[in-house]
TISEFI-569484 format. One record per atom (N, C-alpha, C, CB): residue in one letter; x negated, y, z. Coordinates in pm, whole numbers, plus 50000, padded with zeros to 5 digits. Glycine has a CB too. Layout:
% residues N
AXYZ ...
***
This chain:
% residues 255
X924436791285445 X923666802585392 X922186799085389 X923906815385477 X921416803185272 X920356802485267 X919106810185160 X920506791885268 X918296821185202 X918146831585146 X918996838285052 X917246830285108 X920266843785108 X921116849485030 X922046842684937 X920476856784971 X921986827884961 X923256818684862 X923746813284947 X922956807184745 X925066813684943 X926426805185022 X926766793584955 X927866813485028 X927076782285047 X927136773284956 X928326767085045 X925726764984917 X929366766284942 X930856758585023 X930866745284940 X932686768684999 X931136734185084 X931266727385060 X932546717685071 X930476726885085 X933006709884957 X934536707184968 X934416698585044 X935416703584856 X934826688785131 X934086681085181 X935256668685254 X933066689885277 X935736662085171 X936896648785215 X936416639285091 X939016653585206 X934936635185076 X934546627385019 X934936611384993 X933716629685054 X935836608185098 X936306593585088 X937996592985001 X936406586985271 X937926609584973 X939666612584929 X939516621184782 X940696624785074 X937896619284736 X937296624484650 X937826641084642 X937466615484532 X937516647584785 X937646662184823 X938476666884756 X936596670284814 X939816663984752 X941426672484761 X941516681084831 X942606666084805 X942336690784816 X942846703484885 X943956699384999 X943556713884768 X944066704485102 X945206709985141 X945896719885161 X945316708085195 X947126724385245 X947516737285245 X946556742485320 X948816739985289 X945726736285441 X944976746885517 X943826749085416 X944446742285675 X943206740785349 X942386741885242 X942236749985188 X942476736485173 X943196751985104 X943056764485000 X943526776285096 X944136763084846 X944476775585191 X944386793785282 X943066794285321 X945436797085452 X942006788685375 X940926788985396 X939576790685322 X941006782085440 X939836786985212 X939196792485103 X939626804585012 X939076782885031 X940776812085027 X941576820585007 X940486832585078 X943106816785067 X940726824385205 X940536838585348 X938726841185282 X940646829385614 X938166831685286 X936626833685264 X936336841285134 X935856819485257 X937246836485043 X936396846684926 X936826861084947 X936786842884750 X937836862184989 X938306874284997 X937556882585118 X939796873085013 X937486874385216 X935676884385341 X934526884185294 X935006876785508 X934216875685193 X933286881185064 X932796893985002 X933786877784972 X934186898784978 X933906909584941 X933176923985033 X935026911084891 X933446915985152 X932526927285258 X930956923485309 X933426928785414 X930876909585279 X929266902985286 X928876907385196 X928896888385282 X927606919085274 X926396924785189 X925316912585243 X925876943785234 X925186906185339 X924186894185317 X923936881385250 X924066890685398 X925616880685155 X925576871685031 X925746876784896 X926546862385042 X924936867484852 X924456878784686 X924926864984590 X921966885384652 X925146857184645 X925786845584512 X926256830084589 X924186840984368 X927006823784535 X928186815584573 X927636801984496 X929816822284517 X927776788784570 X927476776284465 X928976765384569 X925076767784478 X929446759584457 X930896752584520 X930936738684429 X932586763884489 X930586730684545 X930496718184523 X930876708284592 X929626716184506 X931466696984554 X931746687984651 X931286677184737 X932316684784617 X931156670584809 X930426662384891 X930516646584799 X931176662785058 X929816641284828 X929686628084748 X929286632084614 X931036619184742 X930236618384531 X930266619084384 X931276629584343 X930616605284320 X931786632984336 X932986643184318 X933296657284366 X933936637584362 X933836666484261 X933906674784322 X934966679984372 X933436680284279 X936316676584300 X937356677884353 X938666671684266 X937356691284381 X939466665484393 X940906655684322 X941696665884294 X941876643684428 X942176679084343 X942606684884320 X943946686084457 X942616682284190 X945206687284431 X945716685884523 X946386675684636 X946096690784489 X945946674284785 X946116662284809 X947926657484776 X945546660884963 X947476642984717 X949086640184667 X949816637484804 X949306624984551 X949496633984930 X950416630185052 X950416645185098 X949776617485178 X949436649585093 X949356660585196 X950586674885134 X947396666085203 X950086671684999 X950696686984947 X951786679984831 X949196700384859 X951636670584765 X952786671884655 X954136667084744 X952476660384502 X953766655384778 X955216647584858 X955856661484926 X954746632885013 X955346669385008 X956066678585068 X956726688084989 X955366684185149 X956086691084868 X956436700284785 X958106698884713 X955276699684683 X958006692284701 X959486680684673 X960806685884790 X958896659084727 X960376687384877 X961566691484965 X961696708385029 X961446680985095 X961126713584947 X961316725884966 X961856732284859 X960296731185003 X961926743284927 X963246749384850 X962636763784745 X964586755784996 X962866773084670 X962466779984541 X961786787584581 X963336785884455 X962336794684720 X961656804884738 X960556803784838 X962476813884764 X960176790084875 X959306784084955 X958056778384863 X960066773285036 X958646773484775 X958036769184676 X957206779284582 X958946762784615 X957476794284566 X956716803984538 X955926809484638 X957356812284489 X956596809784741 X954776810884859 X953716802584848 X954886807685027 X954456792284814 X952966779784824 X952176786584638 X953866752484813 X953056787884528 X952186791784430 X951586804684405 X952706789184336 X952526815084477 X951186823484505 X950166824284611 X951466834384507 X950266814884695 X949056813884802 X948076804684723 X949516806484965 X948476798284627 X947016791084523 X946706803184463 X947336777384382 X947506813184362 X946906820384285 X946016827584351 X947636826784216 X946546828584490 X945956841684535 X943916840384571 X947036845784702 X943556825584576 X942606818084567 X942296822584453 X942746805184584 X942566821884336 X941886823584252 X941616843384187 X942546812584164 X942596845884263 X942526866284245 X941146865284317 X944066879984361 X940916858984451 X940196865284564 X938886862084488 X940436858784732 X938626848884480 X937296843884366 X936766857084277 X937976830484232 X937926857884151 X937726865584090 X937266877584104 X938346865284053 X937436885484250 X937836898784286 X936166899784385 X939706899884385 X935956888784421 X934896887184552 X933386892184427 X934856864284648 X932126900484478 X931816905284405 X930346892484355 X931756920384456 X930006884784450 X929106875184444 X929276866584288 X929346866184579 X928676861884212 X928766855684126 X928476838284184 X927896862684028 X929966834084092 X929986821484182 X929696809384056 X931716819384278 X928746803384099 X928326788284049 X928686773684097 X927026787684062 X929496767084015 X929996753984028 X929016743283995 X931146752483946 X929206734084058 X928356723484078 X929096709284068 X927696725384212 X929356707083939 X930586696583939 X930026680183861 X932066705083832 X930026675483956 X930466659983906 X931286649783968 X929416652683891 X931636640383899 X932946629283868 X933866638183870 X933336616383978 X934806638583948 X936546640983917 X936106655183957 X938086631484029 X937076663583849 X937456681683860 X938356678683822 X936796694883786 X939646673983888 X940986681083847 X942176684883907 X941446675483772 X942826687083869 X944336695783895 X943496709783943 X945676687684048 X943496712384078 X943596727984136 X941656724384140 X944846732184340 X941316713584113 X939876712984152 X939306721984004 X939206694084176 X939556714483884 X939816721683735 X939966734183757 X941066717383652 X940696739183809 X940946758283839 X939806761983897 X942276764183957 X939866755884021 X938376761784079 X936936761784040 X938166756884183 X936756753983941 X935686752183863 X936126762383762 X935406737483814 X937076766183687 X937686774483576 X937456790383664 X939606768883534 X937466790783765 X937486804483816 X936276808583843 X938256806383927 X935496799283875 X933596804583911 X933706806283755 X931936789583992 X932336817083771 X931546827483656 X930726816383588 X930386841883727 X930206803183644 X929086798983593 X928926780283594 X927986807183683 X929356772583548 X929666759983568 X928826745783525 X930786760283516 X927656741683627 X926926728383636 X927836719983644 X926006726083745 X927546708683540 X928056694583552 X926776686183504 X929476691583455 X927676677483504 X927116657083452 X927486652583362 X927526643983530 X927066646783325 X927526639083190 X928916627283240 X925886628783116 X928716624383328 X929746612483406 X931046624183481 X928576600783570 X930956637183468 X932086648983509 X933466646083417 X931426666683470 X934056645683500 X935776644783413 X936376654383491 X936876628183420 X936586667983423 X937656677983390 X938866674783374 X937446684083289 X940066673983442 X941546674783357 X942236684983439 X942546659383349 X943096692983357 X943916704083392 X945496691583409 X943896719483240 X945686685183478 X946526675183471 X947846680083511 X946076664283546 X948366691083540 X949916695583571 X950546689483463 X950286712483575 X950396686683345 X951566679583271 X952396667383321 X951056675183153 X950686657783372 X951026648283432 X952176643883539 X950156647083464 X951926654983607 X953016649083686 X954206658683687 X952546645983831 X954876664283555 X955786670283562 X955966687283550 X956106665183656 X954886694783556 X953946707283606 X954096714783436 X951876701483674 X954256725883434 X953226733483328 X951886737483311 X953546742883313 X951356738683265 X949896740183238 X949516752483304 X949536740683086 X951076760483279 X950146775283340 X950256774883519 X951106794083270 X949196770083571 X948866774683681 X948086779583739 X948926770683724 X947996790783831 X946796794683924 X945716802683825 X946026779783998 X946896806583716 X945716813483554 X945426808783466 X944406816583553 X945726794583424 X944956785783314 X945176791583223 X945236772183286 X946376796483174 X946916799083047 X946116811882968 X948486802183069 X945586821383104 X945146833983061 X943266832683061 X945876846583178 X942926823983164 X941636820183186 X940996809083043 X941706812583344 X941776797683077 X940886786183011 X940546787882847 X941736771683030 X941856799782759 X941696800282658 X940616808582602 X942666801982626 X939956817182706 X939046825782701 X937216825382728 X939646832882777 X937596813382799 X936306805782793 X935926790482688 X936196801982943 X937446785482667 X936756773382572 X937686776882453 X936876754682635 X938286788282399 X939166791782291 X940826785382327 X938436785082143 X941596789282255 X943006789182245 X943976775482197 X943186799882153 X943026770282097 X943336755082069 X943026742082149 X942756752581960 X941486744082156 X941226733582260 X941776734782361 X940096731682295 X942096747482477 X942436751782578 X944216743982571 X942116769082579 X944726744682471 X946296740982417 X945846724582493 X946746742182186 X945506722482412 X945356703982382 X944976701182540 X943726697182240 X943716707282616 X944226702882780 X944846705382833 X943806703182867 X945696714382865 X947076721782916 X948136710382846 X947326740982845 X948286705182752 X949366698382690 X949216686182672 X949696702982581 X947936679582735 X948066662382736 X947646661682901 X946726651782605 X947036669682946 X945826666983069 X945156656383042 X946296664383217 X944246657882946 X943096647682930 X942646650282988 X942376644782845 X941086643182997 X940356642383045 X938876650082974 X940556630583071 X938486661083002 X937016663582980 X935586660682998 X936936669983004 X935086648782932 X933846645282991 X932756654682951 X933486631582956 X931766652983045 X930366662383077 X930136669582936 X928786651783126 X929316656582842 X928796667482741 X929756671582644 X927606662882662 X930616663382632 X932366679182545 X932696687882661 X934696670082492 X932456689182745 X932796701982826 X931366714082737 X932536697883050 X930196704182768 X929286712082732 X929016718882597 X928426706282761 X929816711282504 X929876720682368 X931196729382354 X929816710882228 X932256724282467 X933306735682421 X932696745082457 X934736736482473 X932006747682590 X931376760382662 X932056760882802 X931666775182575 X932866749982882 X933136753582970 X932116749683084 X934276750782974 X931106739883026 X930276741083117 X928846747083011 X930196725783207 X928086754683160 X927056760083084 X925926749583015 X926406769583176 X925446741783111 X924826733683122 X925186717583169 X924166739683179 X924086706483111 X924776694283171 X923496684883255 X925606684483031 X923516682083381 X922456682083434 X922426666483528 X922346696283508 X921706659783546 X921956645883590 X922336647183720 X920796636383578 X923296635683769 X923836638383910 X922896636984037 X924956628883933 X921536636384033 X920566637484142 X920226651284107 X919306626584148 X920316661583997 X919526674584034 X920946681884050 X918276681883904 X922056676783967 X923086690883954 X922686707484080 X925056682784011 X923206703984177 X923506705384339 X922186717384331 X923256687284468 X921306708984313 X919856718684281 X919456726284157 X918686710184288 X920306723784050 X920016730683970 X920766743283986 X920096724483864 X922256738184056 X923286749884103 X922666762184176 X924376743784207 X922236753884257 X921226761684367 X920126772084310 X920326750184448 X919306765884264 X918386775784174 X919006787684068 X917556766184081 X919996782183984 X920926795483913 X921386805784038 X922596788683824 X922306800084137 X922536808684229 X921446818284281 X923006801784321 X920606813784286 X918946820284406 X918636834884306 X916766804284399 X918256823684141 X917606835984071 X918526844884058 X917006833883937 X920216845584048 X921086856184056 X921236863184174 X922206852484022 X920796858484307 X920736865984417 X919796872884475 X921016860684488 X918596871384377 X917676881084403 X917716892584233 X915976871384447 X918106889784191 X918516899984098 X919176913684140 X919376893884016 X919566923784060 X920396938284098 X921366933584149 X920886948783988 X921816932484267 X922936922784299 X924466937084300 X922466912384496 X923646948184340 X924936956384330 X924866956884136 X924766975384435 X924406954884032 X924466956183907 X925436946083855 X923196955483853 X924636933083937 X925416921283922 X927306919783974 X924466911484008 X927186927484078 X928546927684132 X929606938283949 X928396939884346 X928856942083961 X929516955083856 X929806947483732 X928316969583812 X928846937283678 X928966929483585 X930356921983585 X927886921483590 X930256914683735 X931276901283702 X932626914683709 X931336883483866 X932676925083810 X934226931483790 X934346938183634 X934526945483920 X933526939483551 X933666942583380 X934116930983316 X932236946583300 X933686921583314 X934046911983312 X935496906483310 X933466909283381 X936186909583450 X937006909083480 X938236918683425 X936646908383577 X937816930483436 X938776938783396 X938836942483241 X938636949883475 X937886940583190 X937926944483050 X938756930682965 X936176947682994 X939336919482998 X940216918482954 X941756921882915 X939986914182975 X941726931982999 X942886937182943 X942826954382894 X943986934383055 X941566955482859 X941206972282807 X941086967382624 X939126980982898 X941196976982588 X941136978682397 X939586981982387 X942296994882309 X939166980982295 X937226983482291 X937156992182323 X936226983782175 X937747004182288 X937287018782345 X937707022082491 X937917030582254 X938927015382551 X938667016282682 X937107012382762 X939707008182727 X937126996082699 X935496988182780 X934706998882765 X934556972682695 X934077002782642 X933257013382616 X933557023182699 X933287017582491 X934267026082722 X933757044482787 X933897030182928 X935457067282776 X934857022682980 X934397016783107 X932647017383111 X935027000183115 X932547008083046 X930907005583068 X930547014283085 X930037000482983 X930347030982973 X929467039683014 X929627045083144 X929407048782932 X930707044483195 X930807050583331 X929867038083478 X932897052483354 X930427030683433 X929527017683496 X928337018183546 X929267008183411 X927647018583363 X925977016683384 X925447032083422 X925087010383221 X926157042383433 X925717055083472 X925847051183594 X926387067783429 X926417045483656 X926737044283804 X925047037983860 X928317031483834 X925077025583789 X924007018183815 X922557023083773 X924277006483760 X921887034783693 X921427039383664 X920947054183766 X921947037583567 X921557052883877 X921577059484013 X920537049984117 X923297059984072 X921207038084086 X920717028884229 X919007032084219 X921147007384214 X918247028984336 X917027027884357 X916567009984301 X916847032384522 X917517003784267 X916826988084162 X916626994884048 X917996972084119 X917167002383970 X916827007983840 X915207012683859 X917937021283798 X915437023383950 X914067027783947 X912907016283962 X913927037984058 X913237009484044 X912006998384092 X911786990584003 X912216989284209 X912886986583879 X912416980483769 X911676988983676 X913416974683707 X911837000083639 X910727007383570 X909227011583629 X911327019083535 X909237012983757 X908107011283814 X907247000483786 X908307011683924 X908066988983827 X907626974383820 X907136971283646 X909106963683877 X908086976683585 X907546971783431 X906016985683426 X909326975183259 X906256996383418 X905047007383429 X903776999983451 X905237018383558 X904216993183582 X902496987283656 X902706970183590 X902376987583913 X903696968683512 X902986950983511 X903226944683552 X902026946083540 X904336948883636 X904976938083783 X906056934183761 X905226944083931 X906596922083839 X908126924583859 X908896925483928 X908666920383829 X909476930783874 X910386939283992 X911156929684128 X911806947383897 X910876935184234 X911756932584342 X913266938984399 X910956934184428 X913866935184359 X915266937484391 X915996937684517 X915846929784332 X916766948684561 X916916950484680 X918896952384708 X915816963884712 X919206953784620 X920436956984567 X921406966084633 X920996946184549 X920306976884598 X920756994684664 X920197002284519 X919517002284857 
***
């Protein structure tokens, strides 16, 4: 923690930071007590070294996976999804910080933050084909087509290529593409200026966001109006019209 940004770090850098089962329950458990930290206002998730994540460890988690049985085998896939509900659900807006390898469940987790730094040397692959897998996991199918469209989204789900830095950066899955000595810091700085922002406005944002994919326009619409009436209460509203009145800007308190 540091003035209001959390910063998780993946951190099995010699194994280019793979998951395990305690891994992801543990990152499960955190986003989801998230949602009760009023002293974190924004999220940056990056990995240690060059890399940000292999995705799942192959000794640790696939070999085992193999000898279990169907209905064992759906605990383990909804204890990933459930990683990615909690992300989604946690109200902090979360920023990725990705270079060299993002893939398998590492790809998701970069696919599930709101906001995504890379490198030009970043390789993306949604690789479940590879080893036998469908594409739809942990959300891809409903997520990835919605941030980089429905075709391209096809074509990584159905080869697991590989995404380098700046074609990530024109499909749109990454926002920006930033050299691997600032990424980390550039992450950092997006995170900061979003955590001193309306952070209860901001929370309201990413759950619209969220839920208005499955509303018809006139649902979002009257959603929103009910929303920004909400937010149009808080004492940040007021302090930004004050602040613009006198010339200033506004300080945000996120009440």
């Amino acid at each position: 923690m540091h003035d209001r940004v959390g910063t998780i770090t993946l951190n099995r850098p010699e194994r280019k930071n793979p998951l395990t089962f305690a891994a992801y329950a543990e990152l499960r458990d955190l986003f989801e007590a998230l949602r009760y930290a009023d002293d974190v206002a924004a999220i940056v998730v990056h990995g240690a070294g060059d890399n940000f994540c292999s995705g799942g460890d192959v000794h640790e988690i696939i070999g085992p996976l193999i000898s279990l049985s169907a209905p064992e085998l759906l605990m383990f896939t909804r204890m990933t999804g459930a990683l990615v509900k909690a992300m989604r659900h946690c109200p902090q807006p979360i920023v990725a910080s990705i270079d060299g390898v993002c893939a398998g469940a590492g790809a998701i987790i970069a696919m599930a933050s709101d906001l995504r730094l890379g490198t030009a040397r970043s390789k993306t692959a949604f690789l479940f084909n590879r080893v036998g897998l469908a594409g739809c996991d942990m959300g891809a199918c409903a997520m990835l087509p919605r941030i980089i469209g429905q075709g391209r989204a096809s074509e990584l789900l159905y080869t697991g290529r590989s995404l380098g830095g700046d074609e990530a950066a024109q499909w749109g899955f990454l926002n920006r593409v930033c050299s691997p000595e600032t990424v980390l810091a550039e992450a950092r700085a997006l995170a900061h200026d979003i955590a001193h922002g309306p952070t209860f406005a901001n929370g309201i944002t990413k759950t619209m966001l969220q839920h208005e994919w499955a509303m018809s326009v006139d649902e979002a619409i009257e959603s929103e109006a009910q929303a920004q009436a909400l937010c149009m209460l808080t004492e940040d509203f007021k302090r930004a019209y004050e602040a613009f009145s006198a010339k200033a800007r506004p300080v945000f308190q996120g009440n």
